[in-house]
N, CA, C and O atoms as CSV, one atom per row, in Angstrom:
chain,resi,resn,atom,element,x,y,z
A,1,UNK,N,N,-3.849,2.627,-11.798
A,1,UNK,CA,C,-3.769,1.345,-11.112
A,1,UNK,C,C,-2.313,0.909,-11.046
A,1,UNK,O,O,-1.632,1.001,-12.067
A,2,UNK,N,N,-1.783,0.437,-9.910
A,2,UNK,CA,C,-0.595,-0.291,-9.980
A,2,UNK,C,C,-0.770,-1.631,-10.452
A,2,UNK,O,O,-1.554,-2.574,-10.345
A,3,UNK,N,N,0.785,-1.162,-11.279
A,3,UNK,CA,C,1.011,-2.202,-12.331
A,3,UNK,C,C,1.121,-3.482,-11.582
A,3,UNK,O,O,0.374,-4.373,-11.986
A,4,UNK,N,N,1.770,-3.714,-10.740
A,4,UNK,CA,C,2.063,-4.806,-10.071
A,4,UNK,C,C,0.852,-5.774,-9.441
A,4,UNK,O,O,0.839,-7.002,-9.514
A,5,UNK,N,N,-0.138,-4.954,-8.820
A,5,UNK,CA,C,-1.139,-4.921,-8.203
A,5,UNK,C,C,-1.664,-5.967,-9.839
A,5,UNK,O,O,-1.425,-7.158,-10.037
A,6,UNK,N,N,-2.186,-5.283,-10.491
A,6,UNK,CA,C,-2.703,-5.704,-12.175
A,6,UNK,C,C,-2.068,-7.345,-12.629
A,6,UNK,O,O,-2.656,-8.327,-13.082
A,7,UNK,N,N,-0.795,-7.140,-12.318
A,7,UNK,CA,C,-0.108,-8.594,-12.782
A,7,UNK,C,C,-0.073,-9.359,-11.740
A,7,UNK,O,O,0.627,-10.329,-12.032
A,8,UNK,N,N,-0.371,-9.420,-10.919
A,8,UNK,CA,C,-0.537,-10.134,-9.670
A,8,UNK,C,C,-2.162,-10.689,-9.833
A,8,UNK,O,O,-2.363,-11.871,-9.555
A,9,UNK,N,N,-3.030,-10.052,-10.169
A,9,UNK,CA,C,-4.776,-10.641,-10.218
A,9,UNK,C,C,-4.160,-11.769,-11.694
A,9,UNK,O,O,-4.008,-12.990,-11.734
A,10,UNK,N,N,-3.952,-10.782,-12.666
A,10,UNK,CA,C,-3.812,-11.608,-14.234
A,10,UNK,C,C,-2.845,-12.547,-14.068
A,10,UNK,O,O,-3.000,-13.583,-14.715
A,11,UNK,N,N,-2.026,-12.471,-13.472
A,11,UNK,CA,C,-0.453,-14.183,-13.229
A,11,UNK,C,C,-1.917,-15.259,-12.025
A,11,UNK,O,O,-1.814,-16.481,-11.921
A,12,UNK,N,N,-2.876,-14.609,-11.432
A,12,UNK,CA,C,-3.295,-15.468,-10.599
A,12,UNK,C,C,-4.580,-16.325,-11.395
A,12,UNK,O,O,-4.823,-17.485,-11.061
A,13,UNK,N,N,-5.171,-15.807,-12.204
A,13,UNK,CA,C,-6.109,-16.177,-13.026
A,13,UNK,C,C,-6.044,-17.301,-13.932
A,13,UNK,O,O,-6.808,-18.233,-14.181
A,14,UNK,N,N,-4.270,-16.741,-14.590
A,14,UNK,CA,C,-3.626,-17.610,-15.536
A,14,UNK,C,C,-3.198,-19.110,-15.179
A,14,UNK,O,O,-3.225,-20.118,-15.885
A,15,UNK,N,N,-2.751,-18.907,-13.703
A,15,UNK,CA,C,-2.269,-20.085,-13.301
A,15,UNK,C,C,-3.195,-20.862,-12.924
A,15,UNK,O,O,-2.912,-22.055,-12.812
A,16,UNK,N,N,-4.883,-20.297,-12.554
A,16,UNK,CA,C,-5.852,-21.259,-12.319
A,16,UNK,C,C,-6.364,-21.423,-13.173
A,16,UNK,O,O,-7.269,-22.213,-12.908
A,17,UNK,N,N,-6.386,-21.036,-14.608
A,17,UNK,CA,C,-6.734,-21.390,-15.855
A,17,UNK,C,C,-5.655,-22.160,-16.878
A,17,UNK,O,O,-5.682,-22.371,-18.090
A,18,UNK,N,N,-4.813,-22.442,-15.954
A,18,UNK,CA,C,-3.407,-23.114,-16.832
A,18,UNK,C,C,-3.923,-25.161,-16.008
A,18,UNK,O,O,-4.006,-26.218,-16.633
A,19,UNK,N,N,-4.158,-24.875,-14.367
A,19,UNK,CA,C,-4.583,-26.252,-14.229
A,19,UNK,C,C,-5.522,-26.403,-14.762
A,19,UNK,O,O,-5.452,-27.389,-15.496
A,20,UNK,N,N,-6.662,-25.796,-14.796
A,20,UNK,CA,C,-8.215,-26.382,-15.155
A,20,UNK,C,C,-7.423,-26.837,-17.267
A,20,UNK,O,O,-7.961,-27.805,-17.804
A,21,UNK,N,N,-6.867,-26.464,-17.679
A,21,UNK,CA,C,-6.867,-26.482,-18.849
A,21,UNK,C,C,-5.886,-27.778,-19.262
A,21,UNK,O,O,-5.807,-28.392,-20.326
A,22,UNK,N,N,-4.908,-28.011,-17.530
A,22,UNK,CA,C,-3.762,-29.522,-18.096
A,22,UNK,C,C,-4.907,-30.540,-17.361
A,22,UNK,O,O,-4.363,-31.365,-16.626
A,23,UNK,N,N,-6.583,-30.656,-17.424
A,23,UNK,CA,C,-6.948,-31.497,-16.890
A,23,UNK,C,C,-7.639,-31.698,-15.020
A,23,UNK,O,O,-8.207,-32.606,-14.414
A,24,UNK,N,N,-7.177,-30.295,-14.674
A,24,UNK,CA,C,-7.903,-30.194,-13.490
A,24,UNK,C,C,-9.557,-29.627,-13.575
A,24,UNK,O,O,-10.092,-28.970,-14.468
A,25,UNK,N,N,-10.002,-30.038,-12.568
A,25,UNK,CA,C,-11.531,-29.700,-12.366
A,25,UNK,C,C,-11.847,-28.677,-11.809
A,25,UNK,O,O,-10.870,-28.258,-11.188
A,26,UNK,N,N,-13.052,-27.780,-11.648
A,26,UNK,CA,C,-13.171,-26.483,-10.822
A,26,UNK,C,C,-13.473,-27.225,-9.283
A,26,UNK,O,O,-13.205,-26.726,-8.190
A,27,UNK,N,N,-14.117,-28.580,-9.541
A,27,UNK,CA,C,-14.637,-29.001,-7.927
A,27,UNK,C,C,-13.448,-29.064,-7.163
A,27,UNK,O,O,-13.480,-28.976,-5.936
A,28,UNK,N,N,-12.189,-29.241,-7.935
A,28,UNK,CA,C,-11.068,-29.475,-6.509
A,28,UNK,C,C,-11.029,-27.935,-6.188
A,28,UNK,O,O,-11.138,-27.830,-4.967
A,29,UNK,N,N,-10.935,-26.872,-6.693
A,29,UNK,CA,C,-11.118,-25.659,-6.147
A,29,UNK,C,C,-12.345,-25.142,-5.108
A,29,UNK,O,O,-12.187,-24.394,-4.143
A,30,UNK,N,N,-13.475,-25.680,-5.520
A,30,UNK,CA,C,-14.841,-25.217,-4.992
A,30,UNK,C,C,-14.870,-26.522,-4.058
A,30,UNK,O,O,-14.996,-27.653,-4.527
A,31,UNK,N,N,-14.739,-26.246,-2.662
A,31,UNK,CA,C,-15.417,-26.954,-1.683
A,31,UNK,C,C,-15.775,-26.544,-0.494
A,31,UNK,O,O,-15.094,-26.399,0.521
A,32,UNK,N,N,-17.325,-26.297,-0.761
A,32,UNK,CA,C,-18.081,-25.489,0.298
A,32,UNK,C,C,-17.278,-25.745,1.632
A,32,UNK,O,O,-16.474,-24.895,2.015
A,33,UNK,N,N,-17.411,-26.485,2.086
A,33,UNK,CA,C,-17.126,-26.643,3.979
A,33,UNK,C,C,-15.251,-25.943,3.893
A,33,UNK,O,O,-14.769,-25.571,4.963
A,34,UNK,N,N,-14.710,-25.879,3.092
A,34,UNK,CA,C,-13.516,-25.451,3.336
A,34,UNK,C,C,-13.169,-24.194,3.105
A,34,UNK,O,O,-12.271,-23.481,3.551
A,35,UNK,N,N,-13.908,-24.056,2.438
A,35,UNK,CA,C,-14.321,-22.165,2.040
A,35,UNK,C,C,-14.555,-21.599,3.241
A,35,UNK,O,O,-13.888,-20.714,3.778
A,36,UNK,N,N,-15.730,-22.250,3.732
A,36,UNK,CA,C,-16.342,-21.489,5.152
A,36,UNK,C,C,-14.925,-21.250,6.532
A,36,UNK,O,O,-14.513,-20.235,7.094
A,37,UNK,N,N,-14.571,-22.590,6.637
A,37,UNK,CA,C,-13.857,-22.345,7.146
A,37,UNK,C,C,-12.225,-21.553,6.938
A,37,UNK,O,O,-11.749,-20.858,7.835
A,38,UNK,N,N,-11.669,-21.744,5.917
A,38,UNK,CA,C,-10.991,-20.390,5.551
A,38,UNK,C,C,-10.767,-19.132,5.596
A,38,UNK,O,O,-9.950,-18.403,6.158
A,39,UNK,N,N,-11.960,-18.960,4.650
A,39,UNK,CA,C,-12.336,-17.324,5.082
A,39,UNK,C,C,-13.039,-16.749,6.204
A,39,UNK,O,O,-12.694,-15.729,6.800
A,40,UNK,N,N,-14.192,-17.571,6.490
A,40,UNK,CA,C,-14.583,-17.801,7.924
A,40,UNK,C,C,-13.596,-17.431,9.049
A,40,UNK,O,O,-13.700,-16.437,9.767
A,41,UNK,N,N,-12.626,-18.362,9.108
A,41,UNK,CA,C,-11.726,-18.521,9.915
A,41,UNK,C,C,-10.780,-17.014,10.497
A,41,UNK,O,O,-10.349,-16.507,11.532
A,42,UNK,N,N,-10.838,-16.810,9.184
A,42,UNK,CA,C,-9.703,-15.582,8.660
A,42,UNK,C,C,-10.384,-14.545,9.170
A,42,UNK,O,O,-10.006,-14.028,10.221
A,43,UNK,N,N,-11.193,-14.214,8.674
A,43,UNK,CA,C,-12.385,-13.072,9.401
A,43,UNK,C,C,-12.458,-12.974,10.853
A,43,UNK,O,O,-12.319,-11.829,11.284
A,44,UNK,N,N,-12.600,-13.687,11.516
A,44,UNK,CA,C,-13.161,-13.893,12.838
A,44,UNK,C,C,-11.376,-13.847,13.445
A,44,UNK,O,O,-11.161,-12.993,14.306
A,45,UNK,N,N,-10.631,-14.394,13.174
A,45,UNK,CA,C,-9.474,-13.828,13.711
A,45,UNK,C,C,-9.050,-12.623,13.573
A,45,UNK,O,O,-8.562,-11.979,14.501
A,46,UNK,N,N,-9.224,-12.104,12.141
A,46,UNK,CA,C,-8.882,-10.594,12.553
A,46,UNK,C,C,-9.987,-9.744,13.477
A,46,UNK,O,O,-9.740,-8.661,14.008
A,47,UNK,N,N,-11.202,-10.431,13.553
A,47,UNK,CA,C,-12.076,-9.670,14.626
A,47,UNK,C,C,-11.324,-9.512,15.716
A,47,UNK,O,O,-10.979,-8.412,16.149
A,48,UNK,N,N,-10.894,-11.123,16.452
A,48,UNK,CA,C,-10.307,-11.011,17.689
A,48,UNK,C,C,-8.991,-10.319,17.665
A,48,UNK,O,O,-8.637,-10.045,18.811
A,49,UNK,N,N,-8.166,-9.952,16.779
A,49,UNK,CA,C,-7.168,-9.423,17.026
A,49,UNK,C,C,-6.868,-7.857,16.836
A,49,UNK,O,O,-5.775,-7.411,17.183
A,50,UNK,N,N,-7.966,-6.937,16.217
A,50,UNK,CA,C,-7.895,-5.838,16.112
A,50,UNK,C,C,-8.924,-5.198,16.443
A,50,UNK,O,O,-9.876,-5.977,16.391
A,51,UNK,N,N,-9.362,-3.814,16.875
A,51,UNK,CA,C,-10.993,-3.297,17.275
A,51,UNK,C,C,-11.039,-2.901,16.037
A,51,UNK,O,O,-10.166,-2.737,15.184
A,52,UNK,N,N,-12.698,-2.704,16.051
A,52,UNK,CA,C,-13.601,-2.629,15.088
A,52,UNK,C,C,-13.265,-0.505,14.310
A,52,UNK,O,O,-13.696,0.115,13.337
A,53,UNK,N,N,-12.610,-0.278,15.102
A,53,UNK,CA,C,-12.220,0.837,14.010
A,53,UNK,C,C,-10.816,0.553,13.458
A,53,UNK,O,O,-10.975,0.675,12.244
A,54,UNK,N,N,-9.798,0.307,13.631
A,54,UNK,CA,C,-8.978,-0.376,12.912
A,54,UNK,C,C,-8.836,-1.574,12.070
A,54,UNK,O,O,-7.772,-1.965,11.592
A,55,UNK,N,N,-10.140,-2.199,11.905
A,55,UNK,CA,C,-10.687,-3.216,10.880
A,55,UNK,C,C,-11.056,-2.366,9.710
A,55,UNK,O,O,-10.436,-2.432,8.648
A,56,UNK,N,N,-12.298,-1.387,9.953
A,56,UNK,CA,C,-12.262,-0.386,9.238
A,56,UNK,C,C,-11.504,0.485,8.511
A,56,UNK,O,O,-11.890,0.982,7.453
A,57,UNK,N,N,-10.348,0.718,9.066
A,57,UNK,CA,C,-9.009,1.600,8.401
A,57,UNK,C,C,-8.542,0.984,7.500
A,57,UNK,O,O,-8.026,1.572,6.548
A,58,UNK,N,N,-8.613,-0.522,7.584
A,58,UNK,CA,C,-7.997,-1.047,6.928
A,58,UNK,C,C,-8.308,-1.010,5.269
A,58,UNK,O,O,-7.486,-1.142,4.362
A,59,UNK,N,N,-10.254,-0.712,5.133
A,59,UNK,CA,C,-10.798,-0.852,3.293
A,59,UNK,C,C,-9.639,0.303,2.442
A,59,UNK,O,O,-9.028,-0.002,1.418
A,60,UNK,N,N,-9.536,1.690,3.172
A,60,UNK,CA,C,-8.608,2.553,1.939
A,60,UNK,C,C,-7.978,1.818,1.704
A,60,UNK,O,O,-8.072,1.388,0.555
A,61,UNK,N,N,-6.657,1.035,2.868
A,61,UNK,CA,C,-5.593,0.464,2.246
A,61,UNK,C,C,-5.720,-0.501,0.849
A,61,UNK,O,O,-5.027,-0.430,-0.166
A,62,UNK,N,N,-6.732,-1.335,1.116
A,62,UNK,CA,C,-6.942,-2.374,-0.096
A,62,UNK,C,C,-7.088,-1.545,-1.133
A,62,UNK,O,O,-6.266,-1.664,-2.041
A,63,UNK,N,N,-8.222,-0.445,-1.266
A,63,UNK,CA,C,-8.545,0.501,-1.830
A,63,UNK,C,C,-7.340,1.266,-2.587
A,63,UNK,O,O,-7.415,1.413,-3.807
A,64,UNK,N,N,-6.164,1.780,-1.820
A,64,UNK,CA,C,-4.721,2.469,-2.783
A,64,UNK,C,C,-3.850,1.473,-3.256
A,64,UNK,O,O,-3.025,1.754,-4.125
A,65,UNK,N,N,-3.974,-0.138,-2.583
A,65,UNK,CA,C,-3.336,-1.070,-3.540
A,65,UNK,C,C,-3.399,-1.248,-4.571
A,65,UNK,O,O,-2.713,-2.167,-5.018
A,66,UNK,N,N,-4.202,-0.513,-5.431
A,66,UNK,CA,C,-4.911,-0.568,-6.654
A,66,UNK,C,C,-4.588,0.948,-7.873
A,66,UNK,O,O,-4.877,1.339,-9.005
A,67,UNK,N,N,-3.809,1.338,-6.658
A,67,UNK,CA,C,-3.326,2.687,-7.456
A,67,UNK,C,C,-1.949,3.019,-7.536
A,67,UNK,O,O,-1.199,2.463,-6.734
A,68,UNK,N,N,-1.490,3.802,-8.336
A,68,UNK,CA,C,-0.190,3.768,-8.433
A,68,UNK,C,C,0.508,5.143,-8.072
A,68,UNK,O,O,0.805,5.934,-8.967
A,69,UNK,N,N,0.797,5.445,-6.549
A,69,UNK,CA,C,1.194,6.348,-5.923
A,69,UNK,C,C,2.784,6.850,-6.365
A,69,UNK,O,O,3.247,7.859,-5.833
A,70,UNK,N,N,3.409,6.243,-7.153
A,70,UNK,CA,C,5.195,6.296,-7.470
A,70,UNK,C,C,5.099,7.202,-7.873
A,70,UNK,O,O,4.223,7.451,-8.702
A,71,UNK,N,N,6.331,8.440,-7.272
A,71,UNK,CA,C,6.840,9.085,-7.937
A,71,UNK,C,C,8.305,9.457,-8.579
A,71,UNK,O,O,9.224,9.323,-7.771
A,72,UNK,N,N,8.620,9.824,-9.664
A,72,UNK,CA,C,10.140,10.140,-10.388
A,72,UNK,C,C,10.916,10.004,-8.764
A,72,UNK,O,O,10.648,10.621,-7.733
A,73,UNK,N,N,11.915,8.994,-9.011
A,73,UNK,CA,C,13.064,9.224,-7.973
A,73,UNK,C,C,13.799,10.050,-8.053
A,73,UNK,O,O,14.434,10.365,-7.047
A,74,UNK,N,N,14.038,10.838,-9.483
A,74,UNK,CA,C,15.225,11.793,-9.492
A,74,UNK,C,C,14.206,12.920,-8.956
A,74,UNK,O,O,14.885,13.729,-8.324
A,75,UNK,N,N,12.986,13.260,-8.955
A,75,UNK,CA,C,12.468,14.659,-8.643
A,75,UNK,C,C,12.381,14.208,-6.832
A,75,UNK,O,O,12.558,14.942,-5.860
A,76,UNK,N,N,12.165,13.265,-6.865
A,76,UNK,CA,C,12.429,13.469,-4.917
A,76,UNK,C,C,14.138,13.400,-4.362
A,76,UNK,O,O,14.513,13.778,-3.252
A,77,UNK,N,N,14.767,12.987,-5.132
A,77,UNK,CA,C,16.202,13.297,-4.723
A,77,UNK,C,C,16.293,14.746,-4.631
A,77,UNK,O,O,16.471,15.359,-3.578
A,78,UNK,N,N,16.174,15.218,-5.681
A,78,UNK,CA,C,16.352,16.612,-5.925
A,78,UNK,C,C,15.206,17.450,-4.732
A,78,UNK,O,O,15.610,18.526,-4.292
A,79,UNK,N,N,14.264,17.103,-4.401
A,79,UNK,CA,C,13.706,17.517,-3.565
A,79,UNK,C,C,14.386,17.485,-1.927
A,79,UNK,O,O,14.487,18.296,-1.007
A,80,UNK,N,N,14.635,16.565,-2.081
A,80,UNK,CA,C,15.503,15.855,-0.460
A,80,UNK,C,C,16.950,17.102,-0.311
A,80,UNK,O,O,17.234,18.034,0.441
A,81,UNK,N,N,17.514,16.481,-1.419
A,81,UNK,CA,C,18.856,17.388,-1.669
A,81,UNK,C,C,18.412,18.850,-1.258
A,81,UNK,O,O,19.094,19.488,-0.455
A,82,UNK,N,N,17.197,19.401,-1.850
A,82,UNK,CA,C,17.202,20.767,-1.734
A,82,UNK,C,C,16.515,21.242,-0.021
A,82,UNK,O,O,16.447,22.340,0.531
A,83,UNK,N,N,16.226,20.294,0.283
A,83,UNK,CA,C,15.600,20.773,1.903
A,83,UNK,C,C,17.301,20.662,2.792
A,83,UNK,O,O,17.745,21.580,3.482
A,84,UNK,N,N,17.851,19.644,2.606
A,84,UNK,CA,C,19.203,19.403,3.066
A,84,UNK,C,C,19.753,20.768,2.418
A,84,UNK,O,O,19.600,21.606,3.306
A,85,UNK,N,N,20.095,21.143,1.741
A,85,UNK,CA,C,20.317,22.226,1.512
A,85,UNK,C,C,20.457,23.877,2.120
A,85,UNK,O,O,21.393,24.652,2.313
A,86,UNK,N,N,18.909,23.916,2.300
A,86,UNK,CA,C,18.194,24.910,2.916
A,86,UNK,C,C,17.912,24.702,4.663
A,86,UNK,O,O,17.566,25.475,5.556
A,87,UNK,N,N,18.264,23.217,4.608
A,87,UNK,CA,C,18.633,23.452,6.187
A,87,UNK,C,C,19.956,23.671,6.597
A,87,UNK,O,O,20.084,24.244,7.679
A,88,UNK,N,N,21.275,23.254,5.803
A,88,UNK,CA,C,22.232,23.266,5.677
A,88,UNK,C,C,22.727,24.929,6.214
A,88,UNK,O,O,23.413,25.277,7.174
A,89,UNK,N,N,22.138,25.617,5.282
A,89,UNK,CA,C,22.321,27.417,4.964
A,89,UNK,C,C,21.524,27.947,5.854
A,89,UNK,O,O,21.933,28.848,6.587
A,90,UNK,N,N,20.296,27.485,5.927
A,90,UNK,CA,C,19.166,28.153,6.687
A,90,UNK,C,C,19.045,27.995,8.494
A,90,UNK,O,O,18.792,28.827,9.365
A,91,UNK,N,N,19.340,26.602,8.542
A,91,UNK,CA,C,18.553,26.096,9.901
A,91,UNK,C,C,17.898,25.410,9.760
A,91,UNK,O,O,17.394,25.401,8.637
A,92,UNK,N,N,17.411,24.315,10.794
A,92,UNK,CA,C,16.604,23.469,10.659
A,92,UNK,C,C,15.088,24.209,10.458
A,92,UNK,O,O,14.340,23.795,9.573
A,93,UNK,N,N,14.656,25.428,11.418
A,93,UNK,CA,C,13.262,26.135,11.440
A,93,UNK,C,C,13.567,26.102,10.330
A,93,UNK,O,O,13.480,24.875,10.349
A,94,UNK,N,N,13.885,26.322,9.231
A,94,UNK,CA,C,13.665,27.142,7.539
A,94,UNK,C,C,12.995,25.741,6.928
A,94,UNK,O,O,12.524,25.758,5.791
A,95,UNK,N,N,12.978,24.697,7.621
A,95,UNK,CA,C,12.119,23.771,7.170
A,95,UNK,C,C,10.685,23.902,7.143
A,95,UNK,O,O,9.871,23.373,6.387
A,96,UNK,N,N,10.503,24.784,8.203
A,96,UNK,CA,C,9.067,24.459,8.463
A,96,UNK,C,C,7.767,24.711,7.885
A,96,UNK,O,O,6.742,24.047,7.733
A,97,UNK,N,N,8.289,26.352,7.503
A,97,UNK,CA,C,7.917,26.763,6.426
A,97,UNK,C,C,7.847,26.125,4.996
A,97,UNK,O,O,6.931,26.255,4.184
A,98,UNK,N,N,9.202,25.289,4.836
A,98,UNK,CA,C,8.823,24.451,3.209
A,98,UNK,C,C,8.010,23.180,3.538
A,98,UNK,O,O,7.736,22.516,2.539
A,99,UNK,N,N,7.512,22.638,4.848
A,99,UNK,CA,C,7.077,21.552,4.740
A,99,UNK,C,C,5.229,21.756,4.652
A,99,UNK,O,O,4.398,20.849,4.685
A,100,UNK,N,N,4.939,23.477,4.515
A,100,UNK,CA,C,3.553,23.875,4.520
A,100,UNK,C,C,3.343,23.928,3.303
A,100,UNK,O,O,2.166,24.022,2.954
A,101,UNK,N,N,3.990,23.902,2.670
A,101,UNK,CA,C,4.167,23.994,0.610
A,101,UNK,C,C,4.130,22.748,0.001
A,101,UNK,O,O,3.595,22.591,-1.096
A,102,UNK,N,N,4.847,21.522,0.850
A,102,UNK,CA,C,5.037,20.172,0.309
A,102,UNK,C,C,3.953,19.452,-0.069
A,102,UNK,O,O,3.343,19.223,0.976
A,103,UNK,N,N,3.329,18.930,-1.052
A,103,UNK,CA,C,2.290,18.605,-1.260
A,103,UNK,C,C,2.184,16.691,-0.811
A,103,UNK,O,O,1.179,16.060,-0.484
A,104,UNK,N,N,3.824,16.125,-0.986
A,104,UNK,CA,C,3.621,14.736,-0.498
A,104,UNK,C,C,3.440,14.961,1.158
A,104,UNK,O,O,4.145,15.614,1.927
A,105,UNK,N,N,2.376,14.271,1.382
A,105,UNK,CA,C,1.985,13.964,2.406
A,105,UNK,C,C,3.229,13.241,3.823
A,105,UNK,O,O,3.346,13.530,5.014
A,106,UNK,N,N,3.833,12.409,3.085
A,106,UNK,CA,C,4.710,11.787,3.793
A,106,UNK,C,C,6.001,12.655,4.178
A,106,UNK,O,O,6.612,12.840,5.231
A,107,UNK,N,N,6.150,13.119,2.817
A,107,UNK,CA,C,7.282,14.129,3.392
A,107,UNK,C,C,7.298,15.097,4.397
A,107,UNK,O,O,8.101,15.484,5.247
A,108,UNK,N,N,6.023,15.403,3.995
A,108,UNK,CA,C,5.578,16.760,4.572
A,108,UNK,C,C,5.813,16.460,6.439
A,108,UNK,O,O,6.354,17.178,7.280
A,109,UNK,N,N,5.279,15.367,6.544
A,109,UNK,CA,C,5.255,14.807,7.941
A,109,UNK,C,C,6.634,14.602,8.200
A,109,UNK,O,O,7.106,14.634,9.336
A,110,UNK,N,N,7.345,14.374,7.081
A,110,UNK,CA,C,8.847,13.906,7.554
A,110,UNK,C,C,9.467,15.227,8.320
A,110,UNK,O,O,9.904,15.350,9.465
A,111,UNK,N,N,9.365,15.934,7.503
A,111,UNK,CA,C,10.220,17.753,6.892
A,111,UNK,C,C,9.315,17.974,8.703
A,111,UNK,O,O,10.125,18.167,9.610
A,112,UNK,N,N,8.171,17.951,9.034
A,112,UNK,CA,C,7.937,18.691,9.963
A,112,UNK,C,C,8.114,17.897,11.363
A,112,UNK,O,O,7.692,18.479,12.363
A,113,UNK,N,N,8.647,16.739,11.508
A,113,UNK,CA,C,9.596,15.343,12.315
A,113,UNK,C,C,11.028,16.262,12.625
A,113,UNK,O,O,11.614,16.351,13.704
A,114,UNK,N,N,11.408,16.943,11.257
A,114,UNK,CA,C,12.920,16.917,11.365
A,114,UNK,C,C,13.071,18.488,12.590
A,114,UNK,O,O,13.646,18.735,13.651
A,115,UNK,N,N,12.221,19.165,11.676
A,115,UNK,CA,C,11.631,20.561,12.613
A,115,UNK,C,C,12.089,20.177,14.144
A,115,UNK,O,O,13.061,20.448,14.849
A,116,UNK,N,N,10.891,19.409,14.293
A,116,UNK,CA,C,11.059,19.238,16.047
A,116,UNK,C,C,11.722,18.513,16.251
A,116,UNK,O,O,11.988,18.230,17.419
């Protein structure tokens, strides 16, 4: 899980358990008709503004916000460095071949961008 993701729910919890605790009530939080319209609201605009398969695309995303994709910066420098490298000596084609080996996804798309 990303960490950030984690302290972002727990800092949000805290701070609505920090008013209810200097004297606030849950009813100023809970009020049906404003709820509806909120989220209500919110919903139905992203209906109108995106089609119904790109509404859909959207659950993974929420879904990997929750995970922690980072990797070592020094092992992708060193990775970067070494394709610069090997295109340097090689050619740009000598990429193409390393970008069928690359297991990050992004790169991989990058490395085979630079190709063409």
């Amino acid at each position: 899980m990303d960490i950030a993701t984690l302290i972002g729910v727990i800092g949000i919890a805290l701070v609505l358990f920090m008013q209810l605790a200097l004297g606030g009530s849950m009813g100023v939080f809970i009020n049906p008709p404003s709820m509806i319209g909120t989220f209500g609201g919110t919903i139905m605009a992203l209906f109108m503004s995106f089609s119904l398969p790109r509404i859909k695309s959207f659950l993974p995303v929420i879904r990997n916000s929750f995970k922690d994709n980072s990797q070592d910066p020094v092992v992708m420098i060193r990775k970067l460095v070494g394709y610069a490298e090997k295109a340097r000596k090689e050619g740009m084609l000598a990429l193409e071949e390393a970008s069928e080996n690359e297991n990050d996804l992004f790169l991989r798309k990058a490395l085979r961008l630079a190709v063409d």
